[in-house]
N, C-alpha and C positions, 0 to 999 in steps of 0.2 A: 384060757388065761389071757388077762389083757396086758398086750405086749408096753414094754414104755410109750410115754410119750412121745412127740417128736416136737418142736419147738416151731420149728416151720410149719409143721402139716396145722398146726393150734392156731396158727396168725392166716393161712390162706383160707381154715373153713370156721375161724369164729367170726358170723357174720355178726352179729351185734357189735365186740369189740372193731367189725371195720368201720362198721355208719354207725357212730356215736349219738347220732340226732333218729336211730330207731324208735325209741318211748314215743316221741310225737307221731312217726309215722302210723304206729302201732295203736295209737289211741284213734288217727284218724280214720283210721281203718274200723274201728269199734262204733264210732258216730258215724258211719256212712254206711254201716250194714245195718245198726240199727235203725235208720232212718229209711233206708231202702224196706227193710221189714215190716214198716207201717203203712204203704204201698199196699200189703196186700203178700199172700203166697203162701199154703200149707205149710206150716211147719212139724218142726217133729215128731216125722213118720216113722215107725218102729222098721224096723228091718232087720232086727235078733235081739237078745233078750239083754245085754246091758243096756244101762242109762243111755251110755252114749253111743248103742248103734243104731243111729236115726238119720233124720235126712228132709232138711228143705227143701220145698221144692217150688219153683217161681216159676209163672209164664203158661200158656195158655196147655190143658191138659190133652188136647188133639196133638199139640205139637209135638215136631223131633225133638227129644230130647238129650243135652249133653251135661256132662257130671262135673263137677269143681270140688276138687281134693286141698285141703289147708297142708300149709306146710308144719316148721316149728323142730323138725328132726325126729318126728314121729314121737315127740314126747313134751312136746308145748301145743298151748294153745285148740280152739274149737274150732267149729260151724261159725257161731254167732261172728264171728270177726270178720267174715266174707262174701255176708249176703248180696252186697252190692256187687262182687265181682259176677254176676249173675245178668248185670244192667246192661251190659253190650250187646251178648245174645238176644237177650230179653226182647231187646227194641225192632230186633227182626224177625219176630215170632218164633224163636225158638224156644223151648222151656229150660230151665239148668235146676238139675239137682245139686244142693250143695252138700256134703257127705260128713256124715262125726263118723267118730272110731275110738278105740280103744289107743291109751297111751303107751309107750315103754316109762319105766321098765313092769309096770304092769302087768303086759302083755307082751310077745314079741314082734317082731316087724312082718316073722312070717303072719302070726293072728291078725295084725292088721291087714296084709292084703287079703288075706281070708277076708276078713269081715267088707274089704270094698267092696272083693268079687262079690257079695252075697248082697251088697248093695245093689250092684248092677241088676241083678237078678231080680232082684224085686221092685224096680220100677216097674211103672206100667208099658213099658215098652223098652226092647234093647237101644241101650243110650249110643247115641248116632258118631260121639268123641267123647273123650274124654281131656280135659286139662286139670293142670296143678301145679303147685307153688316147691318150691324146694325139697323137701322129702314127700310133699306130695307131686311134685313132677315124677319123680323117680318111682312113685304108684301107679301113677299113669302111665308110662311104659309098661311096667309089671300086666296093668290091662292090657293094654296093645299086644304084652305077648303074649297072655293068654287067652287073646280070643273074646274077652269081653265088651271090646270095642273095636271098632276097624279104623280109628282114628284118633291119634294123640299129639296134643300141643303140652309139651311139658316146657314150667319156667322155671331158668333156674334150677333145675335139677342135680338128684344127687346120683349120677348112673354108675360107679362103681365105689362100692361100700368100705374098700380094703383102708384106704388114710385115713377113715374114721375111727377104726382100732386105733389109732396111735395120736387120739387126742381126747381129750375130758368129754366129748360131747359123744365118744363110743362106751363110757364108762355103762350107763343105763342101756347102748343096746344091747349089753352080753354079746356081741357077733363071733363065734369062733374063723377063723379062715376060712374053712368052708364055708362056711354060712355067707359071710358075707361075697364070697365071689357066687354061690348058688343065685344070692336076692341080687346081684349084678346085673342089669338089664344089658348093661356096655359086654357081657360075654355070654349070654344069649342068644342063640337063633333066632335070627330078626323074623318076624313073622312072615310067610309065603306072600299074603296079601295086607296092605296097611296103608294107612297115611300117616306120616312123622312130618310133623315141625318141630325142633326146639329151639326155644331163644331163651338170652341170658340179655343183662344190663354190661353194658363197656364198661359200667365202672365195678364191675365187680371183679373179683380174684382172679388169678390166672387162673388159678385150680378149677374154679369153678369153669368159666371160658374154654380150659380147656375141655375138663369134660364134655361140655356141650358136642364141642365140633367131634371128638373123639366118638361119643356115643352117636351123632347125625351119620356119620361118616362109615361105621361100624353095618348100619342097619338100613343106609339108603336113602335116608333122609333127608332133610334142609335145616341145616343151623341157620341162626339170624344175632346180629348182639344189637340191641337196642339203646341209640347210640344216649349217653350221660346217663342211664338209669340204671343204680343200684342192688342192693337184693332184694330191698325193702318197696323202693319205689316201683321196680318193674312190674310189679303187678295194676301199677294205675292204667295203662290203655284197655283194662278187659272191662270195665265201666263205663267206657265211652263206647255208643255205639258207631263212631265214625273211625275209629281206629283200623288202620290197615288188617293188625290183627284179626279183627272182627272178621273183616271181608273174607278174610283168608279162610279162617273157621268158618263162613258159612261158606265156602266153594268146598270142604273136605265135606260138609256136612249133605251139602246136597248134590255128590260125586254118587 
């Protein structure tokens, strides 16, 4: 059963109602993946039998490759909106898969990390890191601890599930308690061997922020908050191939 609401928990994790100028970001996001897709790069590669479990993939086929999970709360949003975050790697020979999935409440959040792990699996090679955006940060860990990756930059992530019950955006994921403290990467045994970065934007929610540091701190990791960017913007450094970032992901990659 889903517990009440909570008024606060509704204002710290509804990111759209914080950055009101989301629509723009959102669109820009839409023309600069499609635009990056004209470039060049396989596109939707089957990897199980829905519509949407497929997978871009950019950047040379010899190369290491690393995976890029969309956010949305696991029930917004594609692939198509994030091709270009692919363009950072990209420019120092790395390849990036970029991953579709199944939505809630469709399916559930456990079906979708199924379906990344199955993504993983079916590249042409075990993918070297994995990163992702807000519920898909919080995939990317799910990889880390399961051994599908030895390497995870999550942004923005969501690493414990439980204040989502108690706001409209947990209404679609069904999470019973358990459940959501099981898909809790923040109370998980951090994996024996791994690489963890996670960073958030300074101007996002405490909630969020916190989580960050709570989850880096949890599993051995390094938080970072990236100073003036939002939920929405913090995803622009992964398009630039000069970004610290960058650097940083290819020193896990070629650890």
């Amino acid at each position: 059963m889903q517990p009440p609401h909570d008024p606060a928990l509704q204002r710290q994790y509804d990111n759209p109602a914080l950055v009101p100028e989301h629509p723009a970001i959102i669109a820009g996001w839409a023309a600069d993946a499609a635009a990056y897709r004209r470039r060049g790069g396989e596109l939707d590669i089957a990897y199980g039998p829905s519509p949407r479990e497929r997978y871009d993939l950019f950047g040379p086929q010899e190369a290491p490759i690393a995976v890029f999970i969309h956010g949305g709360y696991w029930q917004k949003l594609d692939k198509s909106f994030f091709s270009h975050c692919a363009a950072g790697l990209n420019a120092h020979g790395v390849a990036v898969a970029v991953l579709g999935f199944d939505l809630c409440p469709a399916v559930s959040i456990r079906d979708i990390l199924r379906q990344v792990q199955a993504a993983c699996t079916a590249l042409p090679r075990r993918p070297a890191l994995a990163f992702g955006h807000s519920a898909g940060g919080h995939l990317a860990a799910m990889l880390l601890a399961s051994g599908h990756v030895p390497a995870a930059l999550p942004i923005s992530g969501v690493f414990e599930l439980a204040p989502l019950r108690h706001t409209t955006i947990g209404t679609a994921l069904q999470l019973s308690e358990a459940a959501a403290r099981a898909l809790s990467p923040r109370f998980l045994p951090p994996p024996a061997r791994g690489w963890l970065h996670a960073v958030v934007g300074s101007a996002e929610s405490p909630e969020f922020r916190r989580q960050t540091r709570d989850f880096a701190a949890a599993w051995g990791g390094t938080a970072e908050e990236l100073p003036g960017l939002n939920h929405f913007s913090v995803l622009a450094p992964f398009s630039d191939p000069d970004s610290p970032l960058i650097t940083r992901m290819l020193g896990a990659i070629a650890a």
